[in-house]
C-alpha positions as CSV (number, residue, x, y, z in Angstrom):
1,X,0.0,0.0,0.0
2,X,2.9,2.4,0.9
3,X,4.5,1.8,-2.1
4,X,1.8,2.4,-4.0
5,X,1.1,5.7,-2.9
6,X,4.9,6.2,-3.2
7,X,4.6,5.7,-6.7
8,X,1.6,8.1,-7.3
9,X,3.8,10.9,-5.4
10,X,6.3,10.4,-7.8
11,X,4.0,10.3,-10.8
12,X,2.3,13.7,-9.4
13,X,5.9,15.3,-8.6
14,X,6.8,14.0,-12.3
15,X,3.8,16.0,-13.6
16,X,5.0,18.6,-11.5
17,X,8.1,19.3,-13.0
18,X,6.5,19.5,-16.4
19,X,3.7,22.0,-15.6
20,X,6.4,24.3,-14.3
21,X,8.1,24.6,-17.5
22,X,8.1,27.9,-18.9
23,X,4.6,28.2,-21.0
24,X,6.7,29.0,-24.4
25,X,7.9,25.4,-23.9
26,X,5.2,24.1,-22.8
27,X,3.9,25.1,-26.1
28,X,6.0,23.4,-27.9
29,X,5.5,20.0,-26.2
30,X,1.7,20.2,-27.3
31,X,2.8,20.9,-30.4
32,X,3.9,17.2,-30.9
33,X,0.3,16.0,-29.7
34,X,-3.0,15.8,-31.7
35,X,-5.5,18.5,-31.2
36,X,-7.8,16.4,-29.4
37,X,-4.7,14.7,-27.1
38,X,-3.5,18.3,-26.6
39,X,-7.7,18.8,-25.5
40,X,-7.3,15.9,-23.1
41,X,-4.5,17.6,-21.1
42,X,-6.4,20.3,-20.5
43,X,-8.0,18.0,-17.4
44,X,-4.5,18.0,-15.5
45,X,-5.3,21.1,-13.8
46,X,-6.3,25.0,-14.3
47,X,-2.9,26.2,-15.5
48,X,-2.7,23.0,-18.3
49,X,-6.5,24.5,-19.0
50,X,-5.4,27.9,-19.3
51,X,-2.7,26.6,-21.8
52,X,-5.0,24.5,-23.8
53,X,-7.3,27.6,-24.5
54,X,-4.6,30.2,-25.5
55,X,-2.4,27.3,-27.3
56,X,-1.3,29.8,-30.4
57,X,-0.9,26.4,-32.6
58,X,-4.3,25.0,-33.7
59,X,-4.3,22.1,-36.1
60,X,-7.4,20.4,-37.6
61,X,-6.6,17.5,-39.8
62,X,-7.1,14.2,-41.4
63,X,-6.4,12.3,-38.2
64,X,-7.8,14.7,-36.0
65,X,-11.4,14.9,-37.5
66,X,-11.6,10.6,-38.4
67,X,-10.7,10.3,-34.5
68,X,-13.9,13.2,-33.3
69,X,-16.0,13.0,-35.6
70,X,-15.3,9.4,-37.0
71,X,-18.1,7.9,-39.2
72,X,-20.1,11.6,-39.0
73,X,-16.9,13.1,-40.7
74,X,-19.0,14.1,-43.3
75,X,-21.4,16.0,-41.5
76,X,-21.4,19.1,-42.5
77,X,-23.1,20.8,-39.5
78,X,-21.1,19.0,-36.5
79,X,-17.9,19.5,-38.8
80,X,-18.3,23.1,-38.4
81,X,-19.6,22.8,-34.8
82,X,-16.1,21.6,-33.8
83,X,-14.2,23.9,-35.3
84,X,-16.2,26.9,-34.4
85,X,-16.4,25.7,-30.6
86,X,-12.4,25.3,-30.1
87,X,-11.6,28.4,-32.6
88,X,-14.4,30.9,-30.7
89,X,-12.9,29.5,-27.4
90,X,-9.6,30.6,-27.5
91,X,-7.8,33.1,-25.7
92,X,-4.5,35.0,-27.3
93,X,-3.1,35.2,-31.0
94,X,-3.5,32.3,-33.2
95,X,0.1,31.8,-35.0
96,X,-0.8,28.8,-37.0
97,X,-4.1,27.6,-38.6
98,X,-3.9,24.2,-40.3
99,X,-7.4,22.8,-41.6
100,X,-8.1,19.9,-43.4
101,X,-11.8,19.7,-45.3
102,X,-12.7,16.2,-46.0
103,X,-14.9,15.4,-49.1
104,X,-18.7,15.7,-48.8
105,X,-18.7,18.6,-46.4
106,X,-20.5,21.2,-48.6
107,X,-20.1,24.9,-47.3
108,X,-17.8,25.3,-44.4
109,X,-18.1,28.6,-42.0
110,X,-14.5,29.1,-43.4
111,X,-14.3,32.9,-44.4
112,X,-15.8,33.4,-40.7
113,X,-13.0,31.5,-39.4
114,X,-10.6,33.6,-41.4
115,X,-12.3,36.6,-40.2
116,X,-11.5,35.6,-36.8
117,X,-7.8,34.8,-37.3
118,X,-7.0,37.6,-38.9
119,X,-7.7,39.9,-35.7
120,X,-5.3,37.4,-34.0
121,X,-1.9,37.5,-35.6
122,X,-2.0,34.9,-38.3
123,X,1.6,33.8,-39.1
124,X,0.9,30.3,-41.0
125,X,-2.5,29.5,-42.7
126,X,-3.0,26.0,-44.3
127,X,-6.2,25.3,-45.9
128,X,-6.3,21.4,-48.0
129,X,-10.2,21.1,-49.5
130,X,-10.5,17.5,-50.5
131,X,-13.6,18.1,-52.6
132,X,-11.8,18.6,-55.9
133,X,-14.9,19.2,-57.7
134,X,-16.2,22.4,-55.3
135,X,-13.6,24.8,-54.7
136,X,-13.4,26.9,-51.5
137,X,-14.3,30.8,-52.1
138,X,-12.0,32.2,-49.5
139,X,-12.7,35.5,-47.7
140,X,-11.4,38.5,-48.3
141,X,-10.0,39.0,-44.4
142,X,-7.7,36.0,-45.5
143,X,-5.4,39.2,-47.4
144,X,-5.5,41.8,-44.3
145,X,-3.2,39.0,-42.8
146,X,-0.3,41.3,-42.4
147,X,1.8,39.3,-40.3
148,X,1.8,35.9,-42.9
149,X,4.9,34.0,-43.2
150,X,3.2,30.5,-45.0
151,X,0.3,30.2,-46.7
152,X,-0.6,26.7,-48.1
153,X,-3.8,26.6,-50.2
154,X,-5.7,23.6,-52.2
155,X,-8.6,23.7,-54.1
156,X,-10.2,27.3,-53.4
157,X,-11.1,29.9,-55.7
158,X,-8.2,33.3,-54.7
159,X,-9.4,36.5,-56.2
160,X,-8.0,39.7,-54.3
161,X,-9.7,42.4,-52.9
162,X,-9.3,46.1,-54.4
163,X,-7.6,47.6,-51.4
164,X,-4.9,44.6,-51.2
165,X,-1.7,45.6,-50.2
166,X,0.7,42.5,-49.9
167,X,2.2,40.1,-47.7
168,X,5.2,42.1,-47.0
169,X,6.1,39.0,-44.5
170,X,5.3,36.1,-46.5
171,X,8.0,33.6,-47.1
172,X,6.5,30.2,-48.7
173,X,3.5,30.7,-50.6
174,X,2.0,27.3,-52.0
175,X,-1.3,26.8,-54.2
176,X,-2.6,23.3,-55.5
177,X,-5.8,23.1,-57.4
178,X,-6.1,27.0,-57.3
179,X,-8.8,28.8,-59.9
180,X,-6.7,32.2,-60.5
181,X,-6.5,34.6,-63.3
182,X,-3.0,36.0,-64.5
183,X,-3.6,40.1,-63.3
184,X,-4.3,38.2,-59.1
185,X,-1.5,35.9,-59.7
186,X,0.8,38.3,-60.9
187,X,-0.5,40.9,-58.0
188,X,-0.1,38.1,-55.7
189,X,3.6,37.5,-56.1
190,X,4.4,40.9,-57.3
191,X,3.3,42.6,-53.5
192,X,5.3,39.4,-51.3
193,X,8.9,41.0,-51.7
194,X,10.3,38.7,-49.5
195,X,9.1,35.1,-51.0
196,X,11.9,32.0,-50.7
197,X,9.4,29.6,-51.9
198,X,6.9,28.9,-54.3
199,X,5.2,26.3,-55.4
200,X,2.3,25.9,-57.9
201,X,0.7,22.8,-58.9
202,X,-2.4,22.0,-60.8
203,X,-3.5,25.3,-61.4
204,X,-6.1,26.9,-63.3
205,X,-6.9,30.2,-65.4
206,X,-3.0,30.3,-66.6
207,X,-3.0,27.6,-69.1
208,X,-2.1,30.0,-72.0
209,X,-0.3,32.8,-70.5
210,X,3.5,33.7,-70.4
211,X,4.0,33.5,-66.8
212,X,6.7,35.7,-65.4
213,X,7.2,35.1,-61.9
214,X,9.7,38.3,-59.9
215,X,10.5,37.2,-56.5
216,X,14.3,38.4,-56.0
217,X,14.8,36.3,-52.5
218,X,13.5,33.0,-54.1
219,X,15.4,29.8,-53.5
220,X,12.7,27.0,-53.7
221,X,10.6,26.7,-57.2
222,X,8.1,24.0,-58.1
223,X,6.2,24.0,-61.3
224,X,4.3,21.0,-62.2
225,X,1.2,22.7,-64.6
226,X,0.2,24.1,-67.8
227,X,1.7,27.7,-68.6
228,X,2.3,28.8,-72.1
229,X,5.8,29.4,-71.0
230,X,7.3,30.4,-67.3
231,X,10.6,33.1,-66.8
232,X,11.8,33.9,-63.3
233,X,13.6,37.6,-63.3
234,X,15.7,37.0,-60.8
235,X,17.2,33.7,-59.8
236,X,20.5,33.8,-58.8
237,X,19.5,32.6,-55.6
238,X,17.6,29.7,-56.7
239,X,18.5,25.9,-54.9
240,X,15.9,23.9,-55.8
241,X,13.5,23.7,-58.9
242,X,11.4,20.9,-59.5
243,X,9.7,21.1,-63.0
244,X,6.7,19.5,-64.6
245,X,4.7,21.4,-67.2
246,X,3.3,18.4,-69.0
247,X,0.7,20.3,-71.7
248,X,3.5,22.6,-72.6
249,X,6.0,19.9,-73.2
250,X,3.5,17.6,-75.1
251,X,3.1,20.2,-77.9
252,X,7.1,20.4,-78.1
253,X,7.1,24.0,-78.5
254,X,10.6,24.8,-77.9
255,X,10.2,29.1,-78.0
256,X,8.0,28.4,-75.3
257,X,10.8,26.5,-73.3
258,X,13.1,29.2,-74.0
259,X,13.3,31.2,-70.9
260,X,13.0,28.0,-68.4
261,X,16.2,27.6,-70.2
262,X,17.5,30.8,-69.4
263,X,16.2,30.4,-65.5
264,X,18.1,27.1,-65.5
265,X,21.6,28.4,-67.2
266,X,21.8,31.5,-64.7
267,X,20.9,29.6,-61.8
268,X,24.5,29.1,-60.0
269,X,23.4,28.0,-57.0
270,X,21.2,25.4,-57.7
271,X,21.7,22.4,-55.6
272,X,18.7,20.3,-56.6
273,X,17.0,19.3,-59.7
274,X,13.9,17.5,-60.6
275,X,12.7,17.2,-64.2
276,X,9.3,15.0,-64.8
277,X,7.9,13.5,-68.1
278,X,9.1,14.3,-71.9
279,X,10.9,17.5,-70.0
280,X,14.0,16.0,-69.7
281,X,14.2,15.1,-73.5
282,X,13.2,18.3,-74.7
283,X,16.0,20.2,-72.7
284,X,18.8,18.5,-72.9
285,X,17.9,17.1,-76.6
286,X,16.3,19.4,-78.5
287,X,17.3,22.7,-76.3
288,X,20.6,21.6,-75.6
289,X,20.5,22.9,-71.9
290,X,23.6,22.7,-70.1
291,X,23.4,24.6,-66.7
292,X,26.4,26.8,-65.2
293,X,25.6,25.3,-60.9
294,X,28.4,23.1,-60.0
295,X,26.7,22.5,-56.5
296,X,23.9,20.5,-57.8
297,X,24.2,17.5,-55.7
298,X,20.6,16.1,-55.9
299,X,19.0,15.2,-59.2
300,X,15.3,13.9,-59.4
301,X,14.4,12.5,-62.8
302,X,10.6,11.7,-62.5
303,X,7.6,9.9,-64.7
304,X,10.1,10.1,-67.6
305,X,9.0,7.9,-71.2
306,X,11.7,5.5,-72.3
307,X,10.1,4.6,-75.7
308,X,12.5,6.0,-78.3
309,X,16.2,6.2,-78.6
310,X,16.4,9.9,-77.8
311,X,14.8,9.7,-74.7
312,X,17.4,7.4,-73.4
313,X,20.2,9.5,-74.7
314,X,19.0,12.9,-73.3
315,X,19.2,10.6,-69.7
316,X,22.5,9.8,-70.2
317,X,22.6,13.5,-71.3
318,X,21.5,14.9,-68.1
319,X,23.1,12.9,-65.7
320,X,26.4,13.1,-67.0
321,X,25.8,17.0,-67.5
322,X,26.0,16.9,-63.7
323,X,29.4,15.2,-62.5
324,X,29.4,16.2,-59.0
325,X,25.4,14.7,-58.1
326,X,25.5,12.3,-54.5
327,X,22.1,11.1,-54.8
328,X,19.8,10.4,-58.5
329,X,15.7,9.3,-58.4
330,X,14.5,7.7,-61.5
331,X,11.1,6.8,-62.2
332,X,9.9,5.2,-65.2
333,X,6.7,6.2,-66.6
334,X,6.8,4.4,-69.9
335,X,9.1,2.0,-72.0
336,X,9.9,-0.1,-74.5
337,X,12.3,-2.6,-75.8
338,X,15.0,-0.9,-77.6
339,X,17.5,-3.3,-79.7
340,X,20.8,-3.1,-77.3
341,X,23.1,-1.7,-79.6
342,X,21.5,1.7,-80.4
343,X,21.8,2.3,-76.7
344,X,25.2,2.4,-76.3
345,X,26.5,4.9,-73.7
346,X,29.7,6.7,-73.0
347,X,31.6,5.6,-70.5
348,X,33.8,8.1,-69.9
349,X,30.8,10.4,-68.3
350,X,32.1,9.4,-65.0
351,X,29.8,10.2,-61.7
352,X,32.5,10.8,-59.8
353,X,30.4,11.5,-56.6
354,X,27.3,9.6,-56.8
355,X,26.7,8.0,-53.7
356,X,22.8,7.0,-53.5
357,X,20.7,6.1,-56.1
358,X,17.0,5.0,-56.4
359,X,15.6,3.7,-59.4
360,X,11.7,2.7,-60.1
361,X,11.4,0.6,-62.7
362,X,7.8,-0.4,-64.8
363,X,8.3,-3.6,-66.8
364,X,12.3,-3.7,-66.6
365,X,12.6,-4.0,-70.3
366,X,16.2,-3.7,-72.1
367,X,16.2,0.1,-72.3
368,X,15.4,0.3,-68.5
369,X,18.1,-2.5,-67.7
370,X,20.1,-0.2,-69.9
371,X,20.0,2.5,-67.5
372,X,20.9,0.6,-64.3
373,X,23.9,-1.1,-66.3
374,X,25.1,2.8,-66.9
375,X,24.9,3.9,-63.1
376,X,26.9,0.3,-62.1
377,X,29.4,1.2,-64.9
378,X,29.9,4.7,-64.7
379,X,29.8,5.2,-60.5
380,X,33.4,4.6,-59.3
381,X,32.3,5.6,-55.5
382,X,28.2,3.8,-55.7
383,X,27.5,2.4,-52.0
384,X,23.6,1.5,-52.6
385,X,21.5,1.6,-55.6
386,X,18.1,0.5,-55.3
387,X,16.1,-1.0,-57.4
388,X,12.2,-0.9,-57.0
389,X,10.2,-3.1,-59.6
390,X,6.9,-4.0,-57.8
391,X,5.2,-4.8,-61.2
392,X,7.7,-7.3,-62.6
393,X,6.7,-10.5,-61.2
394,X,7.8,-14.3,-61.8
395,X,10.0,-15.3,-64.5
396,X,10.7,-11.7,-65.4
397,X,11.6,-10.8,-62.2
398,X,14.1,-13.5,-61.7
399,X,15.7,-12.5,-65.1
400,X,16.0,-9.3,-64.0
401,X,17.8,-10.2,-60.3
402,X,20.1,-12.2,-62.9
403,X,20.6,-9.5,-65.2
404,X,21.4,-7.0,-61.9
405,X,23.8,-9.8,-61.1
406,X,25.9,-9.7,-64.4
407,X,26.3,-6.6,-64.3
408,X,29.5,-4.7,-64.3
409,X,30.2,-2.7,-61.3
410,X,33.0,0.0,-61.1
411,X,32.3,0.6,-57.3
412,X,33.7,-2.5,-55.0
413,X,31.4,-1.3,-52.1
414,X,28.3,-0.8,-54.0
415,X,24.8,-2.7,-52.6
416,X,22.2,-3.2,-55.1
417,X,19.0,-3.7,-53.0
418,X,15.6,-4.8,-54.5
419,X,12.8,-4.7,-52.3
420,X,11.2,-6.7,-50.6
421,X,12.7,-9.8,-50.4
422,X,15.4,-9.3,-52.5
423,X,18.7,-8.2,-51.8
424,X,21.8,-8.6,-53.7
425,X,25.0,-7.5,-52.5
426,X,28.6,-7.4,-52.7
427,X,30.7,-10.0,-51.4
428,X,32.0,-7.6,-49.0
429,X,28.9,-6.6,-47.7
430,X,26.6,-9.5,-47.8
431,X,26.1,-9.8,-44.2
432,X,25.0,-6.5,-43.9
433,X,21.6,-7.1,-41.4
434,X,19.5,-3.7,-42.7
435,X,20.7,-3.1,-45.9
436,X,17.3,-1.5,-47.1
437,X,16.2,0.5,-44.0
438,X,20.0,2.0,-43.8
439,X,19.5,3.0,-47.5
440,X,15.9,4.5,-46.9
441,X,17.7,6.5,-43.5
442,X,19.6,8.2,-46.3
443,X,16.5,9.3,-48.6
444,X,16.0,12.9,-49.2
445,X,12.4,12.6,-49.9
């Protein structure tokens, strides 16, 4: 009995020493709970309910709303009930606003919501409306947000109010299924002078204008859309672009390409580089791109189609365009059986520091063989290249595994991992207990 209560003193003493924490840190420790676990401690006593109420981190999602609301989650009424109640409730400024919209929930009280953070010192506003097919109109308070430093956005409808005057704090802007015309966008970015990121994916209203994007500060671009053509003014600064502009590239208009090419040449600094689809082909092929960044280190080469010989070529192009890359992702999107001897490749394109490479595969035909052969051959200092192929099954998988195993390798350490089961190694490391987890550990993704 003694020791019992002995251990309840030291449980309470315990809880002690966390509720005297400083309240900034205490903040941050709810910050690695769920909304509704951070709710629950609200119970331990009046200064953890005092906390819970003027916690400046609110985060509705996904998780959150299938463990409340659970098979009601479509309910538009008690949706809205739960946010209104914990939102309406709080006490303080409101830093960060994350809320996920599931689909089937019709017309959310959000432009009321926004109305009430934007009287509380809004610094990060994520909205993610599931319902694809029923974009969110988004209330004009949403742009009186002074004091905004992220704002994530899918699937709403963003037109700007007349007397808009800019996120002058704003530092990542991203928009996913956003319906925009070109004179908002180009306000948009034109009045955030200090934007480091942007990202815009599956946009539309700028399918056939020249977008020109000026953001002088801006290190991390994605693209993945349909522009007419895109040019950023200033991007010396750039360190990461990630490109896919798939209706642009599928008409092969090369003007249009034009000043991506330029963006690409004068960006020095760039570190990372992911190209998706035909894109790849048509710069390094047909526009002859050749970038001046020698710090690229990380090069993504996404959905690409591995049906004719010049698609394989401009591969070979790219990678070997950047010598000093550590870590290459390949996916295959489609490909075809090329006869072996038009896909000759120079060996002499040494990848002098590729470490880690990961390589998706679709039916592991000869051209996509081809490709692994080439990173084995021309990777003197290759530690683990893995190989995912989860749609080549039976006898084609095993001839693959004993293709991967003829294979000429230039590195003496390299691991070639194929997942799951699957692991072929080195004599020298064939004993190695986590091969696949160690290699994963490594992943920049």
């Amino acid at each position: 009995m003694n020791h019992k209560k002995s251990k309840i003193r030291h449980n309470d003493s315990s809880l002690d020493m966390i509720s005297n924490l400083p309240t900034d840190v205490i903040y941050k420790l709810l910050e690695r709970f769920s909304l509704k676990d951070a709710a629950r401690m609200s119970v331990l006593s009046h200064k953890w309910r005092d906390i819970w109420t003027s916690n400046p981190h609110l985060v509705f999602d996904e998780p959150f709303f299938a463990r409340v609301l659970k098979q009601e989650v479509r309910d538009t009424d008690k949706f809205c009930n739960v946010v209104s109640n914990i939102l309406f409730q709080h006490e303080g400024p409101i830093l960060k606003f994350s809320l996920y919209v599931p689909p089937g929930i019709s017309s959310p009280d959000v432009a009321q919501w926004i109305s009430y953070l934007s009287r509380n010192g809004l610094k990060d506003f994520s909205l993610w409306n599931m319902c694809r097919a029923m974009p969110l109109q988004l209330g004009s308070r949403l742009f009186s947000c002074v004091d905004l430093e992220n704002l994530k956005l899918t699937c709403c409808i963003f037109s700007l109010p007349p007397d808009f005057r800019g996120f002058p704090k704003l530092i990542s802007l991203e928009l996913d299924a956003v319906v925009i015309n070109y004179t908002t966008f180009k306000n948009l970015i034109g009045n955030c002078p200090v934007l480091q990121k942007i990202v815009l994916t599956n946009f539309t209203g700028l399918q056939h204008r020249h977008v020109i994007i000026e953001a002088p500060n801006l290190r991390y671009l994605t693209l993945d859309w349909a522009f007419k053509s895109v040019y950023v003014t200033c991007c010396e600064n750039l360190v990461s672009a990630s490109i896919g502009l798939p209706k642009l590239v599928k008409v092969h208009n090369k003007a249009s390409l034009g000043d991506l090419v330029k963006v690409l040449t004068n960006s020095s600094k760039l570190e990372r580089l992911c190209l998706r689809s035909h894109l790849c082909r048509i710069l390094f092929t047909e526009c002859n791109l050749r970038t001046a960044s020698q710090k690229l280190r990380n090069l993504d080469l996404l959905d690409l189609h591995l049906d004719f010989q010049d698609d394989v070529f401009s591969v070979f192009s790219c990678i070997q365009s950047f010598p000093n890359i550590e870590t290459l992702k390949i996916s295959v999107h489609s490909s075809s059986n090329l006869a072996e001897h038009v896909l000759d490749y120079n060996a002499d394109g040494t990848l002098h520091n590729l470490r880690c490479a990961k390589v998706r595969l679709l039916v592991a035909s000869t051209t996509e063989m081809k490709l692994i052969e080439f990173l084995l051959a021309c990777s003197p200092v290759l530690e683990k290249l893995l190989v995912h192929a989860p749609a080549v099954m039976g006898s084609s998988r095993l001839k693959m595994l004993l293709q991967l195993n003829r294979f000429r390798r230039i590195s003496q350490k390299v691991e070639v991992i194929c997942p799951v089961s699957e692991v072929i190694t080195s004599a020298s490391s064939s004993d190695s207990p986590s091969a696949e987890s160690a290699y994963d550990s490594s992943d920049s993704d």
